[in-house]
C-alpha positions in Angstrom: -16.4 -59.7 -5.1 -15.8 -63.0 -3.6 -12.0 -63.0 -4.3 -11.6 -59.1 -2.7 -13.3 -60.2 0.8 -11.0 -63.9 0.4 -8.1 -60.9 0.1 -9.0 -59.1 2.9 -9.4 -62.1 4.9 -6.4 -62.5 4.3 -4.3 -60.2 5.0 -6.2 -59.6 8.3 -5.2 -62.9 9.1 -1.6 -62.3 8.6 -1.4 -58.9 10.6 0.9 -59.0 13.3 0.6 -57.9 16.4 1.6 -54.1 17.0 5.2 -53.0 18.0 4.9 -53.7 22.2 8.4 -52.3 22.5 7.4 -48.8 21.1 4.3 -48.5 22.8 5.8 -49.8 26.0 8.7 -46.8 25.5 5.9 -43.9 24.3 3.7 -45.1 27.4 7.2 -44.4 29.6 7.6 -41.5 28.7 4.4 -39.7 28.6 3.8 -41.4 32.5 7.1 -39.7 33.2 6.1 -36.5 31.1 2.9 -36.3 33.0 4.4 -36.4 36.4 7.4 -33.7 35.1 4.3 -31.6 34.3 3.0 -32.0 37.3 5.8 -31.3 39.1 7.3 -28.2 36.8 3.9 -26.6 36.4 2.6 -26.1 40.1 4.0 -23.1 41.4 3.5 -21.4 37.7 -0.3 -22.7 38.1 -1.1 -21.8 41.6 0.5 -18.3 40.6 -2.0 -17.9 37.4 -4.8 -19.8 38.4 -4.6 -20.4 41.7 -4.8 -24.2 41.5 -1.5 -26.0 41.4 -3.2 -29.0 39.1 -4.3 -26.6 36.6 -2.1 -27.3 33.6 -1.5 -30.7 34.7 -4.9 -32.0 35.1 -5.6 -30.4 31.4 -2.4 -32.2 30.1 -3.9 -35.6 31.7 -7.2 -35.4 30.0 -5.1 -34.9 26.8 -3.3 -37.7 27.0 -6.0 -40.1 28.0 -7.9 -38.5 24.5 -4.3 -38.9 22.9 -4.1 -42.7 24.2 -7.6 -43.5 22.6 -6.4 -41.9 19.4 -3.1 -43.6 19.1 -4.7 -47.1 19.8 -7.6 -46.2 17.2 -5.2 -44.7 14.3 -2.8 -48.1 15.3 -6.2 -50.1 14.1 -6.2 -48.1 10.5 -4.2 -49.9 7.9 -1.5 -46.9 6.9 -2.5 -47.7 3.1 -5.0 -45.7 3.1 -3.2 -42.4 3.4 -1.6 -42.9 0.4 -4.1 -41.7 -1.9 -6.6 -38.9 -2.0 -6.3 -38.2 1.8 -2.4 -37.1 1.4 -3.1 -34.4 -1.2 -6.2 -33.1 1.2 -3.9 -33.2 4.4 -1.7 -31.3 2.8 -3.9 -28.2 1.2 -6.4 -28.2 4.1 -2.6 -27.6 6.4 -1.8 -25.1 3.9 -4.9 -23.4 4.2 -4.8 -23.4 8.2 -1.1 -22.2 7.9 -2.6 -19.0 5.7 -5.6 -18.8 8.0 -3.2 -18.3 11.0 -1.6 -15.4 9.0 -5.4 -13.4 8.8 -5.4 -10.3 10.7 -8.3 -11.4 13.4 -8.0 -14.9 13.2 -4.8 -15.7 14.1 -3.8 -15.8 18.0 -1.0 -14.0 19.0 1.0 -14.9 22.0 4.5 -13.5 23.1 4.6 -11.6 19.7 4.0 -14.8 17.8 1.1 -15.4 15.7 1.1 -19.5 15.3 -2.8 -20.7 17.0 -5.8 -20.9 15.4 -8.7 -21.1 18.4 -12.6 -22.4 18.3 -13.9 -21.1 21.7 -12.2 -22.4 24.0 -9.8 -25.2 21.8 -6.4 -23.9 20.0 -4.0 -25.3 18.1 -1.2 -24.9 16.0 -1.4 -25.7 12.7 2.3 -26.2 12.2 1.8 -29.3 14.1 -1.2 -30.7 12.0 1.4 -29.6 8.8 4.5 -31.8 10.2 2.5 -35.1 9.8 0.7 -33.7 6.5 4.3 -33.3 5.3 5.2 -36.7 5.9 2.3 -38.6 5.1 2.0 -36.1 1.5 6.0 -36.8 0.2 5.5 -40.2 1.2 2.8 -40.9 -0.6 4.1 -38.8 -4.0 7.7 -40.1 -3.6 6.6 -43.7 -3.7 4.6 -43.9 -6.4 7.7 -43.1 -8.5 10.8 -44.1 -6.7 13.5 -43.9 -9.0 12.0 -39.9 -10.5 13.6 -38.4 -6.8 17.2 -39.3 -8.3 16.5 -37.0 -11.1 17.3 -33.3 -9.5 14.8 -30.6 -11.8 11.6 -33.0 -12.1 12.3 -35.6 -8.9 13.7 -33.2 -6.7 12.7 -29.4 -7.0 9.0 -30.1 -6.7 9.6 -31.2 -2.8 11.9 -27.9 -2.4 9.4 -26.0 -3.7 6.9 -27.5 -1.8 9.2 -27.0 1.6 9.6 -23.4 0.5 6.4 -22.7 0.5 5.4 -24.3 3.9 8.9 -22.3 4.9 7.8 -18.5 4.2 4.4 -19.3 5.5 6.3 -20.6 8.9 8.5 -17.5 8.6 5.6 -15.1 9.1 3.9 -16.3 11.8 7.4 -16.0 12.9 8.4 -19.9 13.9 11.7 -20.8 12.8 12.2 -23.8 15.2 9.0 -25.8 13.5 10.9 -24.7 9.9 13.8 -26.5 10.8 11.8 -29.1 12.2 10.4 -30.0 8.8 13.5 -29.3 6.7 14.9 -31.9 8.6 12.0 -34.8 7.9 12.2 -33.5 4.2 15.6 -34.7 3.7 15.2 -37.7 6.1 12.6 -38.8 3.5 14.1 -37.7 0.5 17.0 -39.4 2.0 15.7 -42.8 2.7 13.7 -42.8 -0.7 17.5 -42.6 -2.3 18.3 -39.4 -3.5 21.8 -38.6 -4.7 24.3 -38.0 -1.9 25.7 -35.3 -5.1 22.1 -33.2 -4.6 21.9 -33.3 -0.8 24.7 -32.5 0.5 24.8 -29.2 -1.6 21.7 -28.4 -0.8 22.3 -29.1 2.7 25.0 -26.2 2.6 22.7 -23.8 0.9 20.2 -24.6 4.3 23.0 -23.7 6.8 23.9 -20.6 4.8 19.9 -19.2 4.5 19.4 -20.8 8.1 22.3 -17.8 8.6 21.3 -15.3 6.6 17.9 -15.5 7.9 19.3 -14.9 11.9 21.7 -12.3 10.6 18.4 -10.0 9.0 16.2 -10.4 12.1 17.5 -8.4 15.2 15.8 -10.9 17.3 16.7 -14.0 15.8 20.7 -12.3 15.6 20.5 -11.8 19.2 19.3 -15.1 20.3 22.8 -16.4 18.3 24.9 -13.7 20.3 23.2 -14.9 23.8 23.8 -18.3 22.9 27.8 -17.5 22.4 27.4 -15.4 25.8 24.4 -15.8 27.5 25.9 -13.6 30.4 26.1 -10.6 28.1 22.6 -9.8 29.3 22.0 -11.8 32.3 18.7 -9.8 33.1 17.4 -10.1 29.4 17.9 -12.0 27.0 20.2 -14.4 29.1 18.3 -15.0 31.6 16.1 -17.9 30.4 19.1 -20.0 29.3 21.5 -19.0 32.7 18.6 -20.0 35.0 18.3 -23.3 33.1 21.8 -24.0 33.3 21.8 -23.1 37.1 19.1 -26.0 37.1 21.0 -28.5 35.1 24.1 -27.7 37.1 22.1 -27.9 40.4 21.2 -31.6 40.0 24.2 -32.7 40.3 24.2 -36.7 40.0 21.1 -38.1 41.4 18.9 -34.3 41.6 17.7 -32.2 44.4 14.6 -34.5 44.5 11.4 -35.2 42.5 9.0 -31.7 43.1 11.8 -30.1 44.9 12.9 -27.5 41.6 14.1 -24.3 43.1 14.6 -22.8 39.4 10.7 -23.5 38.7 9.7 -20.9 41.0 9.6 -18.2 38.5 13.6 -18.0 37.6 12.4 -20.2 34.5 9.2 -18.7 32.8 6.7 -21.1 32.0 8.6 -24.3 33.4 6.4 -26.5 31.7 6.6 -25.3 28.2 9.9 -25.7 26.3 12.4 -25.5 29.4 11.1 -28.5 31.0 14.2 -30.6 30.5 16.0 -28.2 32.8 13.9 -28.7 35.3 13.8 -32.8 35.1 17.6 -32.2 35.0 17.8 -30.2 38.4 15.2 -32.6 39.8 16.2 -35.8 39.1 20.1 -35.1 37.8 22.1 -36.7 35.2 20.2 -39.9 36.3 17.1 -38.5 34.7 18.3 -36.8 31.7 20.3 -40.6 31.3 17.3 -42.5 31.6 15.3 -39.5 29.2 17.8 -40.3 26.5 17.7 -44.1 26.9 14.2 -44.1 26.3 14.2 -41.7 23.5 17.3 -43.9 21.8 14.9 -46.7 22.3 12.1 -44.9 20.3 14.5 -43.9 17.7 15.7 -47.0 17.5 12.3 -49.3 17.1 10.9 -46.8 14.6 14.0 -47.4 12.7 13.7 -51.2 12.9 9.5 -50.8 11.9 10.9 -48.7 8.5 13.7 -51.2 7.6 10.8 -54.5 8.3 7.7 -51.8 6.5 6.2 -54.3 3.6 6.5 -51.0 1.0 8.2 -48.0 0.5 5.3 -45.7 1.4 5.7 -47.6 5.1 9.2 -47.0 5.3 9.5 -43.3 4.9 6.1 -42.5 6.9 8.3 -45.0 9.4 10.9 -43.0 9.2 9.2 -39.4 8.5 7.6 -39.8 12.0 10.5 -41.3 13.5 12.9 -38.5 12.8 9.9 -35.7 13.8 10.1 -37.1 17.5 13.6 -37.7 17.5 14.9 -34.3 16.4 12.7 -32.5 18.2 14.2 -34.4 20.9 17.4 -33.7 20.5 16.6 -29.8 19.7 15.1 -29.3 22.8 17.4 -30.7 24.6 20.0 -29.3 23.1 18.9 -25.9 23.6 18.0 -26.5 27.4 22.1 -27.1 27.4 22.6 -24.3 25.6 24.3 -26.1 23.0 22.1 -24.4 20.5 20.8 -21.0 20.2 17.8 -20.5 22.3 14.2 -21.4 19.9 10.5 -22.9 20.9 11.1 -26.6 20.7 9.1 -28.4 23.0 10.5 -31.9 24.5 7.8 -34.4 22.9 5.8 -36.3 25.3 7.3 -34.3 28.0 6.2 -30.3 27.4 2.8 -29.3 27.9 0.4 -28.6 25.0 -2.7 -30.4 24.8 -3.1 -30.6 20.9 0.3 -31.0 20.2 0.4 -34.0 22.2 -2.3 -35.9 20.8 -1.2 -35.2 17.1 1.9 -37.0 19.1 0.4 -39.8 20.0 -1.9 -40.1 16.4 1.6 -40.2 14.4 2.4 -42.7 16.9 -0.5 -44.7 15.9 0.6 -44.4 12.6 3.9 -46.1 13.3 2.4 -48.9 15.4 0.2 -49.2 12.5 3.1 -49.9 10.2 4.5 -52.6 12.7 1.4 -54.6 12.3 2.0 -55.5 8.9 6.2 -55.4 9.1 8.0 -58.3 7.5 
């Protein structure tokens, strides 16, 4: 007994200090994604609920409660995920991604059924699943390193596993949080050192089913033709991505001004949501969007440096699980603002509004700065 407290002594002596430079960067940008809220949402607000600081005074008390959860989760030593809590993340996410699919208990919102809702709190339980995934293959790939090189019994079990989690994400419909979590999958099962031989044929079997899956759908087929020429249907289906273009090419260098969007007054529907970087863009110019993808390298490029320094193997690819969850979704959303993707509903992290979405955020950020506590 003596010897496990002299342990634990111990190693809290020799914790470091968290990572300053990633919460210095994650405080950045939500400050700057609050005030883009505040900014994008007003007219929209005032419109629905006839206060302009609706939506942005709801995103503020969500990211004070996020702050307090990222600085609490940042005091939990990772290590503990590793064991019987991964395997209940991941079946109670599994059972919340089946709830969501129950005729009366799902919500349904612009023909998509992805919230589950307790009075007056909903959430999406794709975002509770995204850091289940991570923290669950994680956990299961590093008890065994070397088994992922082997493809039947190292390898198929995680596809499986992804395929599962993909049909149930497929219903609801939400294709953009599929490929979301396709990409950590492989990040991980990347890093933990899987055979370039397995992944990159299995990385062409995702583009063609990625394919065949928009080619079945009408919807999902049209959203690929609109991308190729949005002003095939400019008041349709192209609208939403030529108004955000007219923003982004409205900004010009330096913006029309902070608060002075004219694309937010209902050209754009729900500014706030996933279209948000358009209207930063037309606000504040390529100035903005610059600074925007600075900060996000930044963040990309300290959780990379926290995976590299983690003590063990289960740190690095949490490390780098969470790391490529922000930064793809980054670079998704922004890529589709630009229309250099077909249109989906990727929200720009730390920037779009969604109250639970942005605390489970600012949790997995926890977890990181958790990691960079105890970081070689």
């Amino acid at each position: 007994m003596e010897k496990k407290e002299t342990e634990l002594t111990t190693n809290r002596s020799k914790r470091k200090a968290l990572d300053y430079g990633l919460l210095i960067v994650v405080l950045i940008l939500l400050a700057f994604g609050l005030v883009m809220v505040l900014s994008a949402s007003a007219p929209y607000s005032l419109r629905t609920e006839g206060n302009s600081y609706f939506y942005a005074s709801k995103q503020l008390r969500f990211a004070i409660l996020g702050i307090v959860v990222m600085l609490v989760v940042s005091n939990i030593d990772y290590r503990i995920y590793k064991g019987r809590l991964a395997d209940i993340a991941m079946i109670g996410s599994i059972l919340l991604l089946i709830a969501v699919l129950i005729p009366g208990v799902g919500i349904t919102r612009n023909d998509a059924t992805r919230w589950l809702g307790f009075g007056g709190f909903q959430f999406q339980p794709s975002e509770l699943m995204k850091i289940s995934l991570i923290i669950f293959m994680s956990a299961k790939i590093s008890k065994n390193p070397r088994k992922i090189k082997k493809f039947w019994t190292g390898l198929v079990p995680y596809l499986l596993l992804i395929g599962v989690i993909a049909v149930l994400l497929l219903m609801e419909p939400h294709m953009s949080a599929t490929m979301i979590m396709a990409v950590i999958a492989i990040a991980i099962i990347f890093a933990a050192g899987a055979k370039m031989s397995q992944l990159l044929p299995l990385g062409a079997v995702g583009v063609v089913g990625a394919f065949v899956l928009a080619r079945i759908e009408t919807y999902r087929w049209k959203r690929v033709t609109i991308f190729l020429d949005p002003w095939q249907d400019v008041q349709g289906d192209g609208w939403q991505i030529i108004q955000s273009l007219y923003a982004i090419g409205s900004g010009g260098l330096f913006g029309v001004g902070l608060g002075k969007s004219v694309q937010k007054y209902m050209y754009i529907p729900e500014p706030h949501n996933d279209f948000i970087f358009a209207i930063l863009a037309e606000e504040l110019g390529l100035a903005g969007v610059l600074l925007v993808m600075v900060l996000f390298g930044l963040f990309i490029w300290r959780g990379i440096t926290i995976a590299l320094k983690a003590p063990d193997m289960f740190g690095t690819l949490v490390a780098i699980g969470i790391t490529t969850m922000i930064g793809i979704q980054a670079i998704f959303s922004m890529a589709v603002v630009s229309s250099s993707m077909p249109v989906t509903g990727i929200p720009l992290p730390f920037f779009s509004y969604g109250g639970t979405a942005l605390v489970m955020l600012l949790a997995s950020v926890g977890v990181l700065l958790n990691i960079s506590r105890h970081t070689r």
